[in-house]
PDBQT receptor file of N, H, CA, C and O in Angstrom, charges set to zero:
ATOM      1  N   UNK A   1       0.840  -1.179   0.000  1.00  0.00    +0.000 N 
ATOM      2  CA  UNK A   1       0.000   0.000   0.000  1.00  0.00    +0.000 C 
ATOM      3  C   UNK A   1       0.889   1.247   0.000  1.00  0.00    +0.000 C 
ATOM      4  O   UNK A   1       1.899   1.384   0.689  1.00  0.00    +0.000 OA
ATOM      5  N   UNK A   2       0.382   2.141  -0.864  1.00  0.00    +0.000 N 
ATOM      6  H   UNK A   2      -0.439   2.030  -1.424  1.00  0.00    +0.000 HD
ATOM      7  CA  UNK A   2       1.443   3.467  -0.844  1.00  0.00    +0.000 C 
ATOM      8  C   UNK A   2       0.523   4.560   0.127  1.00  0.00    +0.000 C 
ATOM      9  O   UNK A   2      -0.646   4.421   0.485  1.00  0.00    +0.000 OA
ATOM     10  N   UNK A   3       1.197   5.370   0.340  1.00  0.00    +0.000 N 
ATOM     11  H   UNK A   3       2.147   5.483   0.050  1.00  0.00    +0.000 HD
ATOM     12  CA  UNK A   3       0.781   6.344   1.325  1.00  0.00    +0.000 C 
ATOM     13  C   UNK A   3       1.116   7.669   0.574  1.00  0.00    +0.000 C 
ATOM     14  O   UNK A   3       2.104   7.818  -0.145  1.00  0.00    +0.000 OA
ATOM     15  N   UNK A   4       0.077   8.702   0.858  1.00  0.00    +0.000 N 
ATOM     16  H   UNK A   4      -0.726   8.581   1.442  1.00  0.00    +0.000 HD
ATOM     17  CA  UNK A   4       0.639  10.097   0.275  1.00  0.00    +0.000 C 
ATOM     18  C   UNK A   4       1.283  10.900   1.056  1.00  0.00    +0.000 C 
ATOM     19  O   UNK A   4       2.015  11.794   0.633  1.00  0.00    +0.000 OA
ATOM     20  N   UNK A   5       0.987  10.561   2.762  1.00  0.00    +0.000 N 
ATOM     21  H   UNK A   5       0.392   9.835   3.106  1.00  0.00    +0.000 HD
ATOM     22  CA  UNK A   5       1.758  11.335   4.273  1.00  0.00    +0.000 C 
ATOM     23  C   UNK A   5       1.868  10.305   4.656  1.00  0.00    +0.000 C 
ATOM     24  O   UNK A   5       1.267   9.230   4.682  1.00  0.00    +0.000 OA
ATOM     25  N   UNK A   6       3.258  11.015   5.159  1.00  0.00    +0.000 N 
ATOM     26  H   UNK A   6       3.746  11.888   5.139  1.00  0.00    +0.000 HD
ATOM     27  CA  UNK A   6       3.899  10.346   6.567  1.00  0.00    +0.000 C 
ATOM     28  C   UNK A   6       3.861  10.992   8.052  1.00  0.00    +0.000 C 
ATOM     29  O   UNK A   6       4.821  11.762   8.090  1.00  0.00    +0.000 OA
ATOM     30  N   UNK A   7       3.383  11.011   8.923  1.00  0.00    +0.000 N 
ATOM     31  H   UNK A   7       2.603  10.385   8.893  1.00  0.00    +0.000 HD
ATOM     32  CA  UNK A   7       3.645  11.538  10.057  1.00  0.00    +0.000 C 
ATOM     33  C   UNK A   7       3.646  10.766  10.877  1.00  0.00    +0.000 C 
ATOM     34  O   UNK A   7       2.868   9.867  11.197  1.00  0.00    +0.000 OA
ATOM     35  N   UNK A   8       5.424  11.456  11.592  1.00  0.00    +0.000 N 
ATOM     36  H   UNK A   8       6.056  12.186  11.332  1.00  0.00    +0.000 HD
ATOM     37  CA  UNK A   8       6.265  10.921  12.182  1.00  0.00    +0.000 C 
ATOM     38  C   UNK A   8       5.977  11.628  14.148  1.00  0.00    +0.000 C 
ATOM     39  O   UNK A   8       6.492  12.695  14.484  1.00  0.00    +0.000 OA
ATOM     40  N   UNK A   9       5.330  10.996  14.893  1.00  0.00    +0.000 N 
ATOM     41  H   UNK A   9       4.912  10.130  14.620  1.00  0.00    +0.000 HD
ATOM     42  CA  UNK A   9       4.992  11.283  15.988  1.00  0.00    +0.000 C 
ATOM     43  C   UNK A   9       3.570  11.314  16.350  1.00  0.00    +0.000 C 
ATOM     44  O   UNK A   9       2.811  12.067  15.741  1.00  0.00    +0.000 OA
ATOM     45  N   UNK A  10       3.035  10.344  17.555  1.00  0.00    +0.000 N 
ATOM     46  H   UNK A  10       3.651   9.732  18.050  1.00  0.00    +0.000 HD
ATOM     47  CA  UNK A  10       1.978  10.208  18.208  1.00  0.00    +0.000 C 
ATOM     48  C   UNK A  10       1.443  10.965  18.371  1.00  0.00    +0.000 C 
ATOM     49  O   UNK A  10       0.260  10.788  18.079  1.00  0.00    +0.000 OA
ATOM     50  N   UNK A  11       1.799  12.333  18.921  1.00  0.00    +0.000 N 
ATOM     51  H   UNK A  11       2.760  12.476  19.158  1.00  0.00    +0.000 HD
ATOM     52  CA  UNK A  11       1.333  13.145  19.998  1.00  0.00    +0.000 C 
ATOM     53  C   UNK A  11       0.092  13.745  19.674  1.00  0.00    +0.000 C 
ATOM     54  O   UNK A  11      -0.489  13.467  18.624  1.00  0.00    +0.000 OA
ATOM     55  N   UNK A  12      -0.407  14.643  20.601  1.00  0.00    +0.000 N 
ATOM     56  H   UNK A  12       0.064  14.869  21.453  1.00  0.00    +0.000 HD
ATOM     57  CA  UNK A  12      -1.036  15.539  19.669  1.00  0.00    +0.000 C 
ATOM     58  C   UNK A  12      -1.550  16.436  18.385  1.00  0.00    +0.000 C 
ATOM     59  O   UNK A  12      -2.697  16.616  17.974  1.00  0.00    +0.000 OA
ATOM     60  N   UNK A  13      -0.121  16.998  17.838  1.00  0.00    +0.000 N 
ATOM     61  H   UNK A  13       0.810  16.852  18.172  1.00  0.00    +0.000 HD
ATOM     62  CA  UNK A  13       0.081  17.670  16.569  1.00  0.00    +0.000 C 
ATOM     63  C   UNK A  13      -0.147  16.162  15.581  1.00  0.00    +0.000 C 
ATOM     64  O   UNK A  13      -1.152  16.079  14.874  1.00  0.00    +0.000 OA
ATOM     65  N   UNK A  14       0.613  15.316  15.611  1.00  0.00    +0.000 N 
ATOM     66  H   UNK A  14       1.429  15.384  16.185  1.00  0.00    +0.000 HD
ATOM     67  CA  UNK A  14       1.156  14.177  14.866  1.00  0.00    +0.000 C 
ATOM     68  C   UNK A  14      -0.999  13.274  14.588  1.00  0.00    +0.000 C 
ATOM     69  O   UNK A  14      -1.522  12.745  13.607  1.00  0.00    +0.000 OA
ATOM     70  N   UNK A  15      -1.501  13.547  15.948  1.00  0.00    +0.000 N 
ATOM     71  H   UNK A  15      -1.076  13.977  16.744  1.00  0.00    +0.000 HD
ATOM     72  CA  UNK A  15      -2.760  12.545  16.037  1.00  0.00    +0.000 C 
ATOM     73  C   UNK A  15      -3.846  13.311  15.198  1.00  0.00    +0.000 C 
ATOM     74  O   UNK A  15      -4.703  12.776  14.494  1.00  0.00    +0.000 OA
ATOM     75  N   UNK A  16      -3.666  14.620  15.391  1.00  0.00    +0.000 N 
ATOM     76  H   UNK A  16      -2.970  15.055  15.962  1.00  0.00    +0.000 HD
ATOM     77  CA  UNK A  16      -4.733  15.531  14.660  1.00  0.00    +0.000 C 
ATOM     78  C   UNK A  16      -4.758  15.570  13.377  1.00  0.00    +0.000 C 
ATOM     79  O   UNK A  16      -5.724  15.457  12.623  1.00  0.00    +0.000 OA
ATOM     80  N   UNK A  17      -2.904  15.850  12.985  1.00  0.00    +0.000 N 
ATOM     81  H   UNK A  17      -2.119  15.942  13.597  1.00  0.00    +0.000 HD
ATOM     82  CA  UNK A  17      -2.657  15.843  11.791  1.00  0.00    +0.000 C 
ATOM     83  C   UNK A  17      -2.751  14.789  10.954  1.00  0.00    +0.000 C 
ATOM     84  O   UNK A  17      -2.801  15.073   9.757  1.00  0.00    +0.000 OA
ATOM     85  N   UNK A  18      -2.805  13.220  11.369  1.00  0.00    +0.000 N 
ATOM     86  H   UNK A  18      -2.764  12.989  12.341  1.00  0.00    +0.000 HD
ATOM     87  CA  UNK A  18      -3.317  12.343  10.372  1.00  0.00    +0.000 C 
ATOM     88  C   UNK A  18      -4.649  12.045  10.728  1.00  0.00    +0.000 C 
ATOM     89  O   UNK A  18      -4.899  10.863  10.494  1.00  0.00    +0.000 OA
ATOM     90  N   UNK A  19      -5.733  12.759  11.274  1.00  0.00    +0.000 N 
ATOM     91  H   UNK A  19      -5.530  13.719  11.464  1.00  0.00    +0.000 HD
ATOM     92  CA  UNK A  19      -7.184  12.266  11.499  1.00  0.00    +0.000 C 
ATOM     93  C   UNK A  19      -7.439  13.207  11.034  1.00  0.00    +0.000 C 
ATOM     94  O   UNK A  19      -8.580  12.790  10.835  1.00  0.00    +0.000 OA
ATOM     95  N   UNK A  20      -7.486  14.648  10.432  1.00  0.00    +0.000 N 
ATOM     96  H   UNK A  20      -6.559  14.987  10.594  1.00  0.00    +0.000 HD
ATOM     97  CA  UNK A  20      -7.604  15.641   9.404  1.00  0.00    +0.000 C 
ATOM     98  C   UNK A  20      -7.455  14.846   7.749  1.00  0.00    +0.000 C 
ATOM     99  O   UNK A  20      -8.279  14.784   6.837  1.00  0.00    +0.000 OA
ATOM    100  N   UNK A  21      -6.152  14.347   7.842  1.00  0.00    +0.000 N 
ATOM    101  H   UNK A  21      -5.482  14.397   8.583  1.00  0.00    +0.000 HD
ATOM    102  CA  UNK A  21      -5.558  14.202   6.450  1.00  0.00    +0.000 C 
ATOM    103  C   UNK A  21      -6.644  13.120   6.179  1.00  0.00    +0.000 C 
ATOM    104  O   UNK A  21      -7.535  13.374   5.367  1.00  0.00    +0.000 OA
ATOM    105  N   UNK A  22      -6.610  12.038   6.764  1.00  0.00    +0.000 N 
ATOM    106  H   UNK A  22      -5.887  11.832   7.423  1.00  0.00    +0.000 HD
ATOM    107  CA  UNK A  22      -7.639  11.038   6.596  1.00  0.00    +0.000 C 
ATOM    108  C   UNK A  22      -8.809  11.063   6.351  1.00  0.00    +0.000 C 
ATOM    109  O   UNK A  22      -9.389  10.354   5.529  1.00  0.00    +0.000 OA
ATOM    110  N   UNK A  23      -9.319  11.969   7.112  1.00  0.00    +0.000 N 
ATOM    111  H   UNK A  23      -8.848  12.545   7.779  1.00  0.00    +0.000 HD
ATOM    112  CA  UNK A  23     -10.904  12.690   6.701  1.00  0.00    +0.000 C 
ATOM    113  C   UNK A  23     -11.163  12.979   5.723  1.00  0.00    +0.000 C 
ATOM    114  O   UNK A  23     -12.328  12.867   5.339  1.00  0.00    +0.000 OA
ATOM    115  N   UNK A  24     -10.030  13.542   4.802  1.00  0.00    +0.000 N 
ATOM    116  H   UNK A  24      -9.084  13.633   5.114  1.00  0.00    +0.000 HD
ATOM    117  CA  UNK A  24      -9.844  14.319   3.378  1.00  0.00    +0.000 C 
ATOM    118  C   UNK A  24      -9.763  13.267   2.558  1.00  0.00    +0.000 C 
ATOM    119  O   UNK A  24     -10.019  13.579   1.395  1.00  0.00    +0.000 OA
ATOM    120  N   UNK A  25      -9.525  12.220   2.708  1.00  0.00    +0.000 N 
ATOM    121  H   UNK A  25      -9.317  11.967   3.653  1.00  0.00    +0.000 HD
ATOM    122  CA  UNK A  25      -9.441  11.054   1.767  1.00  0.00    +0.000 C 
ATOM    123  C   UNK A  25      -7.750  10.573   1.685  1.00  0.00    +0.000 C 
ATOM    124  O   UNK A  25      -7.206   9.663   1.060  1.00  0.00    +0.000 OA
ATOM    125  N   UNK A  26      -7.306  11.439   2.451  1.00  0.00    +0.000 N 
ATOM    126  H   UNK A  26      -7.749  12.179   2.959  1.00  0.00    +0.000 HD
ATOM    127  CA  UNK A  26      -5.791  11.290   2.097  1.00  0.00    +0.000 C 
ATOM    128  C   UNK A  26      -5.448   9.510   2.662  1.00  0.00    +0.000 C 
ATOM    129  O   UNK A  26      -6.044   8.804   3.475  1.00  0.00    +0.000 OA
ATOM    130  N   UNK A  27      -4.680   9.350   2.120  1.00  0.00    +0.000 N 
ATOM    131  H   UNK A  27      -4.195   9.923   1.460  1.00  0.00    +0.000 HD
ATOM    132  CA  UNK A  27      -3.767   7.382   2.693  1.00  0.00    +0.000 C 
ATOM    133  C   UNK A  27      -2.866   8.353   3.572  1.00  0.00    +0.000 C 
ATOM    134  O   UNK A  27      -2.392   9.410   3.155  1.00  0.00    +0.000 OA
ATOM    135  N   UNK A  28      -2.685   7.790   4.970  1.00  0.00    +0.000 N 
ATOM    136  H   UNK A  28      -3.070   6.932   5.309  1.00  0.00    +0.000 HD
ATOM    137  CA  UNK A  28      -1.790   8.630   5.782  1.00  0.00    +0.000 C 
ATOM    138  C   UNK A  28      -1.426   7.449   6.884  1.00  0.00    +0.000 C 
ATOM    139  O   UNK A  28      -2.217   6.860   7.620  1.00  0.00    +0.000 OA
ATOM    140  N   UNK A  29       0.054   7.274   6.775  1.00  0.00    +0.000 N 
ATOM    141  H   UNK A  29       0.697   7.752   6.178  1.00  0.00    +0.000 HD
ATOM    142  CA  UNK A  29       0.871   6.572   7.663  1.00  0.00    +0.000 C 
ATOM    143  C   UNK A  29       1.244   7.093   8.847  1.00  0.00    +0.000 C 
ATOM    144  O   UNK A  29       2.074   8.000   8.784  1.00  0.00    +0.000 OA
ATOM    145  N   UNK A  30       0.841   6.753   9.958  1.00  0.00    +0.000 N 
ATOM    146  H   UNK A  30       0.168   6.016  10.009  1.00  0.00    +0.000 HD
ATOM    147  CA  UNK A  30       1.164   7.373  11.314  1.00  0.00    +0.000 C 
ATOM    148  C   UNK A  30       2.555   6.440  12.004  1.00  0.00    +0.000 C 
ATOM    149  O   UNK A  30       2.405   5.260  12.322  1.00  0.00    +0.000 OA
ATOM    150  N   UNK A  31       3.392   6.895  12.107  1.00  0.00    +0.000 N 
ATOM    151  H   UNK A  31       3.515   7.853  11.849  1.00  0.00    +0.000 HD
ATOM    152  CA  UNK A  31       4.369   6.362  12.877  1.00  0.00    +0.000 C 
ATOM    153  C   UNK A  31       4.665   6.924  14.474  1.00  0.00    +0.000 C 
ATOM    154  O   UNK A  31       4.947   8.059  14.857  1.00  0.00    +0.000 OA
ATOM    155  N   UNK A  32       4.537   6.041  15.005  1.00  0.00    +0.000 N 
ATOM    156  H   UNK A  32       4.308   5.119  14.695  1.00  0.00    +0.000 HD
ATOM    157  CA  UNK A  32       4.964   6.527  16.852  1.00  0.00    +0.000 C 
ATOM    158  C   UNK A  32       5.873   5.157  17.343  1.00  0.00    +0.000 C 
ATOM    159  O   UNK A  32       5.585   3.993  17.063  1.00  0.00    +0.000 OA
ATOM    160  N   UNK A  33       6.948   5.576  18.083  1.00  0.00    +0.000 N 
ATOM    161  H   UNK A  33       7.182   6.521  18.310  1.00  0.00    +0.000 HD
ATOM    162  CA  UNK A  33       7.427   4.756  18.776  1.00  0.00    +0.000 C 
ATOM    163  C   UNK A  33       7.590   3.936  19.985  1.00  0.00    +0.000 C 
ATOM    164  O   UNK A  33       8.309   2.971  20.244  1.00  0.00    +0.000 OA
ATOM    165  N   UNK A  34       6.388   4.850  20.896  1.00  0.00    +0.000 N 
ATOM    166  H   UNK A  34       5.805   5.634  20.685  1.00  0.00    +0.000 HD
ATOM    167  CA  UNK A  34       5.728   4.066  22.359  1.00  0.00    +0.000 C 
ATOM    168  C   UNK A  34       4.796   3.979  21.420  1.00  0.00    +0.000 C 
ATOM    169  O   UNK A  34       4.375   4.474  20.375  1.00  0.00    +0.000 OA
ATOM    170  N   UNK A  35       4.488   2.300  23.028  1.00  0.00    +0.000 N 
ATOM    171  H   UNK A  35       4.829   1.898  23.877  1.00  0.00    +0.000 HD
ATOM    172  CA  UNK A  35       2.982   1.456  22.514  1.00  0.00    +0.000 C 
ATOM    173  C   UNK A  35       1.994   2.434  23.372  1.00  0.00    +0.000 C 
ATOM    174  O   UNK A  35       2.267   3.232  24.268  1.00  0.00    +0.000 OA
ATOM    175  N   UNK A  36       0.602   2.043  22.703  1.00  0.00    +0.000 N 
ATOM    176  H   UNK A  36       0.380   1.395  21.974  1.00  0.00    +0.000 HD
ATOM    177  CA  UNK A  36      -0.629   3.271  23.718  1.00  0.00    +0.000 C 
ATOM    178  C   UNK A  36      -1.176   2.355  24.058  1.00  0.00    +0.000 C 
ATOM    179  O   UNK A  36      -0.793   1.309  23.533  1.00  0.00    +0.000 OA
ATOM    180  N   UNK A  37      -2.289   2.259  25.049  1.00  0.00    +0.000 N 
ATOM    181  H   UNK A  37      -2.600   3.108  25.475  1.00  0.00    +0.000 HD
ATOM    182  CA  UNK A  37      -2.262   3.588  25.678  1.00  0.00    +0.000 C 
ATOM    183  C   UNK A  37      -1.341   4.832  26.474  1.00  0.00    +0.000 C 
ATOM    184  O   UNK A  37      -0.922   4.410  27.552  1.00  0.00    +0.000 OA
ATOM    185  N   UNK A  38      -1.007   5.996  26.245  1.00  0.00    +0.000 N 
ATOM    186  H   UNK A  38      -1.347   6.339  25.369  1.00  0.00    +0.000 HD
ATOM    187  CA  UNK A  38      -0.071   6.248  26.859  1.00  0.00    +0.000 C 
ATOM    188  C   UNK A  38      -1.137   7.083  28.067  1.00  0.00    +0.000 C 
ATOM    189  O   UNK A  38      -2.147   7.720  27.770  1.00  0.00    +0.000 OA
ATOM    190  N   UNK A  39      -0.519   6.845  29.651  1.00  0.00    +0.000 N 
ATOM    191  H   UNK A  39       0.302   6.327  29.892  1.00  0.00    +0.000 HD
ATOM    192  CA  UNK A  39      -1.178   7.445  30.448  1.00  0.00    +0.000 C 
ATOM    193  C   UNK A  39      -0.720   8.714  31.214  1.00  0.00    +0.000 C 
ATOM    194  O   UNK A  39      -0.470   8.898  32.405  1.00  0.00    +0.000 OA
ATOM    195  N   UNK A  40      -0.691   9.667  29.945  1.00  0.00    +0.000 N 
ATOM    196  H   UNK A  40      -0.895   9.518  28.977  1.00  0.00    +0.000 HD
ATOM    197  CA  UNK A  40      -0.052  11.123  30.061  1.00  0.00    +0.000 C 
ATOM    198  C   UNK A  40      -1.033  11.629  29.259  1.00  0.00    +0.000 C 
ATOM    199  O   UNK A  40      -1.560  11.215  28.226  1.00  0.00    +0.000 OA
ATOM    200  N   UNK A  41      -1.237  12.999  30.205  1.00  0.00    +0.000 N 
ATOM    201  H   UNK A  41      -0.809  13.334  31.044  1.00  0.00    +0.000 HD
ATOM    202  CA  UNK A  41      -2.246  13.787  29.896  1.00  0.00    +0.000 C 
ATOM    203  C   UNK A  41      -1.368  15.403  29.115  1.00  0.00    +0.000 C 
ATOM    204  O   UNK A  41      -0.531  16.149  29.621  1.00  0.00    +0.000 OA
ATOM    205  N   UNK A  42      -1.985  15.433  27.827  1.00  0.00    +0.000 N 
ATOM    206  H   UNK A  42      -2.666  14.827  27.415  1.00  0.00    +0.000 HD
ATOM    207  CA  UNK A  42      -1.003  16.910  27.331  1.00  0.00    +0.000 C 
ATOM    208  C   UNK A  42      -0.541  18.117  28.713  1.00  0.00    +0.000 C 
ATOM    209  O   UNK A  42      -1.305  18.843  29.348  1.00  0.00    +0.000 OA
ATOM    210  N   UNK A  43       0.500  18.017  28.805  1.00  0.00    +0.000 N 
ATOM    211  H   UNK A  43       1.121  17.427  28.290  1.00  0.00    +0.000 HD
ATOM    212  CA  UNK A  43       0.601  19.479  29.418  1.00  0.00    +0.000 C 
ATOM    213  C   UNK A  43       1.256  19.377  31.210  1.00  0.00    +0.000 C 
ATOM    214  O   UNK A  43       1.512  20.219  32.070  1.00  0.00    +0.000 OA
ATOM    215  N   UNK A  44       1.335  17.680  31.121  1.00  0.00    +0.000 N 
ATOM    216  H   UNK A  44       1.127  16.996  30.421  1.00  0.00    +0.000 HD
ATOM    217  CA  UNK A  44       1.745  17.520  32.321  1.00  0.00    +0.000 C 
ATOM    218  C   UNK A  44       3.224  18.139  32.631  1.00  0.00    +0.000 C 
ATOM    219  O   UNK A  44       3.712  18.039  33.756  1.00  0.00    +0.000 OA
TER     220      UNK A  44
């Protein structure tokens, strides 16, 4: 399968930014390197 994005990080910016792209129809590869659930809340 080819992908048109790559985004490289879980976090916030990284989670929004491929559930936007995806919405759009885009193929979007999410890469993160911890397993989730992660039990950290933004901003701690």
């Amino acid at each position: 399968m080819k992908y048109q994005v790559i985004v490289i990080g879980g976090g916030l910016g990284g989670l929004c930014s491929a559930l936007h792209l995806s919405l759009k129809g885009i193929k979007v590869l999410l890469i993160e390197k911890n397993a989730y659930p992660k039990h950290k809340v933004c901003g701690e």
